[in-house]
C-alpha positions as CSV (number, residue, x, y, z in Angstrom):
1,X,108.5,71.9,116.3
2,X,105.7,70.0,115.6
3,X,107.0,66.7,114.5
4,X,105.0,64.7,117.3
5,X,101.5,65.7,115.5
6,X,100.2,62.8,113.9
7,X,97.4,61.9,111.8
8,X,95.0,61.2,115.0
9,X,95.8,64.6,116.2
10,X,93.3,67.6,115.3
11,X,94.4,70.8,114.9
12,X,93.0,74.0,115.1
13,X,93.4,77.1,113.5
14,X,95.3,78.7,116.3
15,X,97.6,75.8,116.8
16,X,98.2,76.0,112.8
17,X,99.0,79.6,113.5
18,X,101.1,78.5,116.2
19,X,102.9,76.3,114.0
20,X,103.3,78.8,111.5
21,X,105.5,81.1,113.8
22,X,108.6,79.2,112.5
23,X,107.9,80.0,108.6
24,X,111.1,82.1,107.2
25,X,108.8,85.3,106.6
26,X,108.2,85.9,110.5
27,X,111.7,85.0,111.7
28,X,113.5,87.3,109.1
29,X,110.7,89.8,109.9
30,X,111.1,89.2,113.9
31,X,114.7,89.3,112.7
32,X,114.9,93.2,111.2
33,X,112.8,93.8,114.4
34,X,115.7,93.4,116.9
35,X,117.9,95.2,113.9
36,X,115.3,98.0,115.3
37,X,116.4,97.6,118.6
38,X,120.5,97.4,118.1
39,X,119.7,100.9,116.0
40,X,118.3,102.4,118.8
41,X,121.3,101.8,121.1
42,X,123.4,103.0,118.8
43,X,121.9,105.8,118.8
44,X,122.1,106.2,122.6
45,X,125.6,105.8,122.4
46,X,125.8,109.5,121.4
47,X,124.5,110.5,124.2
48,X,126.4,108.4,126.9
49,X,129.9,109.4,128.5
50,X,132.9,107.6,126.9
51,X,135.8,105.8,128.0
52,X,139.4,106.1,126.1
53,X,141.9,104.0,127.3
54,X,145.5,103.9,126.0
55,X,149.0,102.3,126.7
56,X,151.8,102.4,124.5
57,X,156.2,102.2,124.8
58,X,158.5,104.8,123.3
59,X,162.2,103.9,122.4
60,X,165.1,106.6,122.5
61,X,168.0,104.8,121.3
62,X,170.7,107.6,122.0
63,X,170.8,110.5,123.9
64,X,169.4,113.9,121.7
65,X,170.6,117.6,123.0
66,X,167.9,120.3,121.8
67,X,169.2,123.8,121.8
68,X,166.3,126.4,120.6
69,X,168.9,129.0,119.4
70,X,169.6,126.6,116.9
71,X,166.5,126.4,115.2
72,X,164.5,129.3,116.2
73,X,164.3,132.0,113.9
74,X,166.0,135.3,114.9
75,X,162.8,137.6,115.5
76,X,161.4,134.6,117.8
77,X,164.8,134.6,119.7
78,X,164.5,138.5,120.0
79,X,161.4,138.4,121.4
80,X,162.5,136.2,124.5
81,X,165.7,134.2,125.3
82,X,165.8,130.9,124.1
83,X,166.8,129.4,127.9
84,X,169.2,126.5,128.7
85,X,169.0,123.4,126.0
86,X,167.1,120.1,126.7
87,X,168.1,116.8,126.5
88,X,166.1,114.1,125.5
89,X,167.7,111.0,127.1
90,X,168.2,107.2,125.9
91,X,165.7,105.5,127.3
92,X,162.7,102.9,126.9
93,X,159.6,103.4,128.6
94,X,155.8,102.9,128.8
95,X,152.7,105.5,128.6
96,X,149.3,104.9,129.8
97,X,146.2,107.5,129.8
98,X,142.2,107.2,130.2
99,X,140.3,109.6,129.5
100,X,136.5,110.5,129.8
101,X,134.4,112.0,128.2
102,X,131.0,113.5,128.8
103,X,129.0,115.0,126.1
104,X,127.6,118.1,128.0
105,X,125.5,119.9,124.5
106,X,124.6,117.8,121.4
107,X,121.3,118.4,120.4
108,X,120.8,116.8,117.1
109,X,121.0,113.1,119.0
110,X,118.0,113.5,120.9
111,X,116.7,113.8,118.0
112,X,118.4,111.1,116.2
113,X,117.3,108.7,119.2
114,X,113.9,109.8,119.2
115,X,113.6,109.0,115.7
116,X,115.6,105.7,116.2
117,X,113.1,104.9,118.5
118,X,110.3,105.5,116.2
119,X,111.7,103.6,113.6
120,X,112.1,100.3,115.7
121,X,108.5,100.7,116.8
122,X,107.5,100.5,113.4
123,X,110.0,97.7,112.4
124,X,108.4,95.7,115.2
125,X,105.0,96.6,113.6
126,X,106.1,95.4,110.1
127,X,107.0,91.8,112.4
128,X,103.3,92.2,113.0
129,X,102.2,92.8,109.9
130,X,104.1,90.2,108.4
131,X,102.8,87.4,111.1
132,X,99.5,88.8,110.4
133,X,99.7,87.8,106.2
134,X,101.1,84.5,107.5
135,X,98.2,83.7,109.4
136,X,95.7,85.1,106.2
137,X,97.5,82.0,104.6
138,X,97.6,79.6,106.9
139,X,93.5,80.1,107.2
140,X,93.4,79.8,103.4
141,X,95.7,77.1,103.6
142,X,93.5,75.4,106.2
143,X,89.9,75.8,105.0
144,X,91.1,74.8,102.1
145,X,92.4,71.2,103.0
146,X,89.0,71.0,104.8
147,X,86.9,72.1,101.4
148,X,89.1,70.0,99.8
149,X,88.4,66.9,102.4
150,X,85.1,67.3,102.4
151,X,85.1,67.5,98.2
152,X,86.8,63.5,98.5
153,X,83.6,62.8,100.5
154,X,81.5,64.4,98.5
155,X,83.1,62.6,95.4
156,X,82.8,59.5,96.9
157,X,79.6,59.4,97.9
158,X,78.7,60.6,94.2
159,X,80.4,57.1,93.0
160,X,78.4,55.0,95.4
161,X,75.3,56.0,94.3
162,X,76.3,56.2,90.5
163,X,77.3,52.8,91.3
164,X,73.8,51.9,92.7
165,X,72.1,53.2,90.0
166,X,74.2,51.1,87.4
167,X,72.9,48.4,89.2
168,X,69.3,49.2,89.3
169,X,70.1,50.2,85.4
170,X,71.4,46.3,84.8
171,X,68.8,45.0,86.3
172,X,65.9,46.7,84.3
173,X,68.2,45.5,81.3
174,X,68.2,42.2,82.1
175,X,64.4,41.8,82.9
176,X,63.9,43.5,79.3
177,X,62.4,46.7,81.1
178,X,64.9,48.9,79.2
179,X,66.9,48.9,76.6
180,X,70.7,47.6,76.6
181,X,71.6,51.3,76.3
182,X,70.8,52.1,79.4
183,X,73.0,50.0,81.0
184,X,75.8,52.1,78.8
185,X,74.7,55.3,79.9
186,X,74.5,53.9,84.2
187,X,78.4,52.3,83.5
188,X,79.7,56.1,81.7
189,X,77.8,58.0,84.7
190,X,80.1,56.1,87.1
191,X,83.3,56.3,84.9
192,X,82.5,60.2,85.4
193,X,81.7,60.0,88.8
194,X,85.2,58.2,89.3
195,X,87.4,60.3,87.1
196,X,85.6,63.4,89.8
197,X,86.5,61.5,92.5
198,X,90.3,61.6,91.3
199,X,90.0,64.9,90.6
200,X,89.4,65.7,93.8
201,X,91.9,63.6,95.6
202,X,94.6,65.6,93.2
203,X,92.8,69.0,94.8
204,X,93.0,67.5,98.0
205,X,96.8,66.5,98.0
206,X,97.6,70.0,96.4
207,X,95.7,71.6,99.6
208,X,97.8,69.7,102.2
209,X,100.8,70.5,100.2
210,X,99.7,73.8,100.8
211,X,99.0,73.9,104.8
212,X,102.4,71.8,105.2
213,X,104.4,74.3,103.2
214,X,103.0,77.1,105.3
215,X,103.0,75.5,109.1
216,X,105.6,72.3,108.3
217,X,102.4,70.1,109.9
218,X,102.3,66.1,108.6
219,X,100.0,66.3,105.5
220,X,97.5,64.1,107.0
221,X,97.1,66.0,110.2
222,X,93.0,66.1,111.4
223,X,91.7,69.4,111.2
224,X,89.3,71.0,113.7
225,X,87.3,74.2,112.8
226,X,86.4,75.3,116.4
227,X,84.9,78.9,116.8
228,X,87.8,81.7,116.6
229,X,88.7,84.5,118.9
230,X,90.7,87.1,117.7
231,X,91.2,90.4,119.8
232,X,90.5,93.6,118.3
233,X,93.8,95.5,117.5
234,X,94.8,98.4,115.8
235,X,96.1,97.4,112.1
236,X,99.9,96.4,112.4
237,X,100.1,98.6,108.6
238,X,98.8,101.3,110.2
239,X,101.0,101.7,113.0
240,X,104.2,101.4,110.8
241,X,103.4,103.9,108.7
242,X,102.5,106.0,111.2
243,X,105.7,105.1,113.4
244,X,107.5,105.8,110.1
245,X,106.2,109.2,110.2
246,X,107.0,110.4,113.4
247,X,110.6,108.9,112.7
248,X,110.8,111.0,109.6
249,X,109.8,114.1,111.3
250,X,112.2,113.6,114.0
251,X,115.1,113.3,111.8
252,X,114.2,116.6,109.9
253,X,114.6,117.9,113.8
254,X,117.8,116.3,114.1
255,X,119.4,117.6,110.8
256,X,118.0,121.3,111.8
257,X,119.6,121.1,115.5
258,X,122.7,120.1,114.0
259,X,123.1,123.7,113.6
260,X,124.0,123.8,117.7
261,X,127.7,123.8,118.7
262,X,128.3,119.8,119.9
263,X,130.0,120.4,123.6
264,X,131.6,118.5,125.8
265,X,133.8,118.3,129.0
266,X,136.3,115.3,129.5
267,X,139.1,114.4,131.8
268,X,142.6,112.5,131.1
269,X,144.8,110.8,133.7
270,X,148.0,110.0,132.2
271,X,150.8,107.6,133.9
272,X,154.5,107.8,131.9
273,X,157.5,106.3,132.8
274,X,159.9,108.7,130.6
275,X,162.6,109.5,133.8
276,X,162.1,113.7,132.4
277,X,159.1,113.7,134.5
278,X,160.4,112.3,137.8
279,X,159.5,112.1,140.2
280,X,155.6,112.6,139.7
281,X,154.4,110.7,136.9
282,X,150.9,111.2,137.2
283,X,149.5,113.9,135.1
284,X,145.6,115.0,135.5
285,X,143.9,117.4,132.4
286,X,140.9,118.7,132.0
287,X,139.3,120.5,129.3
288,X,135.6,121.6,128.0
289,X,135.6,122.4,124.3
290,X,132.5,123.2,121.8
291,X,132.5,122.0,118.2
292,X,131.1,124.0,115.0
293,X,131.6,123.4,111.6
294,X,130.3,125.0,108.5
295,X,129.8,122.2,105.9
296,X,129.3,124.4,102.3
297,X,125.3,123.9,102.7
298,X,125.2,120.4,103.3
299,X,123.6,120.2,106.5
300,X,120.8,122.6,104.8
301,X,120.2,120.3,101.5
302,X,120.1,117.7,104.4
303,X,117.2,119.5,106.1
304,X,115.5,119.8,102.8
305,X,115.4,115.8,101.9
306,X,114.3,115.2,105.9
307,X,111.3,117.5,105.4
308,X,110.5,115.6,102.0
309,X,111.0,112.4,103.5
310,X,108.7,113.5,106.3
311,X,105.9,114.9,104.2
312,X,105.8,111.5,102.1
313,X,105.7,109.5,105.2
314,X,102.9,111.3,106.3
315,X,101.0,110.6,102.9
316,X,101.8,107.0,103.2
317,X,100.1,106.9,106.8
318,X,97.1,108.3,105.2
319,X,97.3,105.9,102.5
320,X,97.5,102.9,104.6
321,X,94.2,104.3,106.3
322,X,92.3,104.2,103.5
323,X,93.8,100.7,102.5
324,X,92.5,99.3,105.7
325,X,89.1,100.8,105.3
326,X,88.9,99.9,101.8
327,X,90.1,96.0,103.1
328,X,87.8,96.3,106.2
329,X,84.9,96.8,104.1
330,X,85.4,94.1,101.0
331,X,86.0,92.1,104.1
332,X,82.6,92.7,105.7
333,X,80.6,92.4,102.2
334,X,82.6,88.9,101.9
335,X,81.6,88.0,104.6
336,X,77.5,88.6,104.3
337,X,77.7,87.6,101.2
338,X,79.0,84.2,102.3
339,X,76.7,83.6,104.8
340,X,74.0,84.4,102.8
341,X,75.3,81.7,100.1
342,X,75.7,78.8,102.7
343,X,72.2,79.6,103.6
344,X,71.1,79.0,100.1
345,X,73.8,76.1,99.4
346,X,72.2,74.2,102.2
347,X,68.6,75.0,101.0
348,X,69.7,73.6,97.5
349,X,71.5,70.6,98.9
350,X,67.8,69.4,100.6
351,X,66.1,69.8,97.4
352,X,68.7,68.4,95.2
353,X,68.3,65.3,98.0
354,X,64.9,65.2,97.6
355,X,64.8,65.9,93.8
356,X,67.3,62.6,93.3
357,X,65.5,60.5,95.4
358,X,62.3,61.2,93.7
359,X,63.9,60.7,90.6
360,X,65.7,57.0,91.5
361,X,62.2,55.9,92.5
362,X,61.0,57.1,89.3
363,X,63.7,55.2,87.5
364,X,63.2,51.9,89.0
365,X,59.3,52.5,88.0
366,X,60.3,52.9,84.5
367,X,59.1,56.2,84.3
368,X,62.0,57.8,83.4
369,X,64.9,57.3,81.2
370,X,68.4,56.8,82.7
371,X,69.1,60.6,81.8
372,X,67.0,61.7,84.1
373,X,68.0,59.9,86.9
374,X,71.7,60.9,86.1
375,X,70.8,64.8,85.8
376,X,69.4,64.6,89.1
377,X,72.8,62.8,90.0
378,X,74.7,65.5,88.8
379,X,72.5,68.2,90.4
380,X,72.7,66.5,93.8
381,X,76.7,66.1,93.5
382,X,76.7,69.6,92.3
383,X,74.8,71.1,95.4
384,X,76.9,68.9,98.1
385,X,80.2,70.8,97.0
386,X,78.1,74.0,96.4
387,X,77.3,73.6,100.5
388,X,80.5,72.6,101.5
389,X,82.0,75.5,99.7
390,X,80.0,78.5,100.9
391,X,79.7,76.9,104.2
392,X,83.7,77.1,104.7
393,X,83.8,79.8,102.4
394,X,82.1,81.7,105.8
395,X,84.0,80.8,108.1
396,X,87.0,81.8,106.0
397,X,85.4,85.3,105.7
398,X,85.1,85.4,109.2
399,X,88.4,84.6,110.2
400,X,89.9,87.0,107.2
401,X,87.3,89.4,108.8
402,X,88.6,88.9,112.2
403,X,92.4,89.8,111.5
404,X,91.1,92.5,109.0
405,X,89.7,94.4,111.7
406,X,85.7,95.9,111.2
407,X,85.2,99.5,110.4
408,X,85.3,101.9,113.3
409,X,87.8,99.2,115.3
């Protein structure tokens, strides 16, 4: 939890990331992971020896005489004498039997595992795919508070001097160097520059609603935009799909070897207490038995949506590559172009510095009208948020660059 952040505390964007580990996306993601994993011993179970234990009591409640002549048909009684009847006595007693058994032939839940297996790999890959988006917001989230920040500054400092100049304006009123108009024009160029200001407080608050939402951080929390590293990994996507694949081929082996006869061996012990089998109550049995069913075709229709299932999974890995490429590569012309912009911002902040100062010492010289003085206002204002912009606006494309992954990564 990160509760004990205050406002005094930078963060940076790993810690943010850090932060975000908690958002509901990752932990139902994280969550279908170990789904993954449960699937996958399930699937082992098949191939595991088994344990069936049973106890039960039987009730007799009078003594039964059993005499085959009476209910064997003639030609069976012809065939062999029927021997001396059977009684079944009144009694009460208990039963108990464990058996094991050990699956000695079942080929389609290699299979089966193998392509459990395959499909928890790419489970877990879809956990870090899904952390991976989370942290594509949480840098948006987070250079966008700071662009947002820095906008407020940048707003402010656009009042102070509109605020100057209205006061260099009133005082060239009230010597008569201008006209009373002027004044007018100074005090609506700060009720502008104000009214900007506000606008970019709302933009600001909206941005820290933003990061909070995604990393549960105090909205005032200090932000630090130290330099990033992120290791080079294969695409999360990528691996999925491909995990997918082999999963998808495996279960079209599965439902083919499900054609092999299932065998196995197991082994009873049984303990009674029915007084017939005195004195030795103890029986041991043994048996090895193979399974084989015809199913109508079912098994073969079966086969037939496995190898579809398999051949679209295979499209979808290829699909996914090209994704990533395409991704990689609008990442890496983001990126350039960014940098190239912030280059230019900042050039166009200097002059628009210079330009407004040239232009305020014009003004107070009466050389220029108010108009002037306020365009060069505007232009300087307009270049600050221009810099700030592009310069975050880079290291934005870096970071989206750095979990993109570059070509040939």
């Amino acid at each position: 939890m990160w509760w004990w952040f205050s406002a005094a505390s930078a963060v940076t964007l790993e810690e943010a990331w850090e932060a975000a580990r908690t958002a509901p996306e990752v932990v139902a993601a994280r969550a279908d992971a170990e789904r993954g994993i449960a699937d996958v011993g399930a699937a082992r179970a098949a191939l595991l020896p088994k344990v069936v234990v049973k106890a039960g009591v039987t009730a007799y409640d009078q003594e039964v005489t059993l005499d085959p002549a009476t209910f064997l048909p003639p030609e069976v009684l012809a065939l062999a004498p029927p021997g001396e009847p059977f009684v079944v006595q009144q009694q009460v007693y208990g039963e108990a039997s464990a058996t094991l058994v050990l699956p000695l032939i079942d080929a389609d839940a290699w299979s089966t595992l193998g392509a459990a297996r395959s499909a928890s790999s790419a489970r877990s890959a879809d956990a870090e795919a899904t952390e991976r988006q989370v942290r594509v917001g949480v840098a948006r989230a987070l250079y966008g508070t700071a662009m947002a920040r820095e906008g407020v500054d940048v707003a402010e400092e656009a009042v102070r001097v509109a605020a100057r100049q209205e006061e260099v304006a009133r005082a060239r009123v009230d010597a008569g160097d201008a006209p009373p108009r002027t004044a007018l024009e100074a005090e609506q160029a700060r009720l502008a520059a104000e009214r900007d200001r506000l606008a970019a407080v709302e933009q600001q608050a909206r941005a820290e609603e933003a990061l909070h939402r995604w990393t549960g951080l105090p909205r005032d929390t200090e932000i630090t935009l130290a330099e990033l590293a992120v290791a080079s990994t294969e695409r999360p996507e990528i691996v999925a799909a491909r995990e997918r694949s082999e999963a998808a081929r495996r279960a079209t082996t599965a439902e083919r070897l499900g054609w092999v006869p299932d065998v196995q061996a197991s082994a009873t012990a049984l303990v009674t207490g029915n007084q017939g089998f005195a004195p030795d109550p103890l029986f041991l049995v043994g048996k090895v038995e193979a399974t084989w069913t015809f199913d109508g075709g079912y098994r073969s229709s079966r086969v037939r949506e496995a190898r579809s299932a398999a051949a679209a999974a295979q499209a979808m890995v290829e699909a996914q590559q090209r994704r990533t490429e395409e991704e990689a590569r609008d990442a890496e012309a983001a990126l350039t172009r960014a940098r190239a912009a912030a280059v230019a911002a900042a050039r166009e902040q200097d002059a628009a510095t210079a330009r407004l100062e040239e232009a305020e010492l014009a003004f107070q010289q009466g050389l220029i009208p108010f108009t002037e003085l306020e365009r060069a206002s505007l232009g300087r204002a307009a270049a600050a948020f221009a810099e700030s912009r592009e310069r975050l606006g880079a290291g934005l494309a870096e970071v989206e660059l750095a979990l993109c992954g570059r070509l040939g990564r």
